[in-house]
C-alpha positions in Angstrom: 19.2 -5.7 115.4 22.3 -5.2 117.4 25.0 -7.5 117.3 28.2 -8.6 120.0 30.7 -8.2 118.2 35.0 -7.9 118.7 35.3 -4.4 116.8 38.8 -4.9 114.7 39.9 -0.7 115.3 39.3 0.0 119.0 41.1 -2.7 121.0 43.6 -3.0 123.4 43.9 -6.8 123.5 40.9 -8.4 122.4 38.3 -6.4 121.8 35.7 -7.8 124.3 35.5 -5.0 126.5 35.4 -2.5 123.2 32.6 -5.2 121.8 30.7 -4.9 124.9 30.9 -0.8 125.2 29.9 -0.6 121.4 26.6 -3.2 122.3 25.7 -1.2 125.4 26.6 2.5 124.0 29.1 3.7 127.1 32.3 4.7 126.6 34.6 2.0 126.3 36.9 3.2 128.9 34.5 3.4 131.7 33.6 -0.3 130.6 37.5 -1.3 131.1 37.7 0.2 134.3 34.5 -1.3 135.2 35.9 -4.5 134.4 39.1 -4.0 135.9 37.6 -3.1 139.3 35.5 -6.1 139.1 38.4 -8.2 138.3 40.1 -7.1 141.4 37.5 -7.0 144.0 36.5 -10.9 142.8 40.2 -12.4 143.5 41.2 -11.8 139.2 39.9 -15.7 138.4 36.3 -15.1 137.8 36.3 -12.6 135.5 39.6 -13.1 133.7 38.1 -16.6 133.1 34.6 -15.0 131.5 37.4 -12.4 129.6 39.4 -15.4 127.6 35.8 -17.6 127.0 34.4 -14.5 125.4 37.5 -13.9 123.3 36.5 -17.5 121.4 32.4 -16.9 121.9 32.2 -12.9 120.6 33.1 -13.0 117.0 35.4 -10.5 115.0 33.6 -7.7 113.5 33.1 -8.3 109.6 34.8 -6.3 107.2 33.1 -4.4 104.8 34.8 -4.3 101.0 
């Protein structure tokens, strides 16, 4: 079973965006820019609200010892 996770090694702030490439296998750089279109064409509010919710809902990625 696949999991939504904030992977700990390929973020550039939070790790959502990374999280949510890794759960829907696409390269997480198309997903950014996805996201950073999206952000712009809605007036930046919408989706930079959803960005800092999912930051506290997604959880960390577990590490492994």
């Amino acid at each position: 079973m696949k999991k939504l996770v904030r992977p700990l090694h390929d973020r550039m702030f939070a790790g959502v965006l990374s999280g949510i490439a890794k759960y829907v296998q696409m390269d997480a750089t198309v997903v950014r820019l996805i996201f950073i279109g999206l952000l712009l064409i809605t007036g930046v509010m919408p989706f930079a609200l959803l960005y800092v919710l999912a930051i506290f809902v997604i959880p960390n990625e577990e590490i492994h010892t």
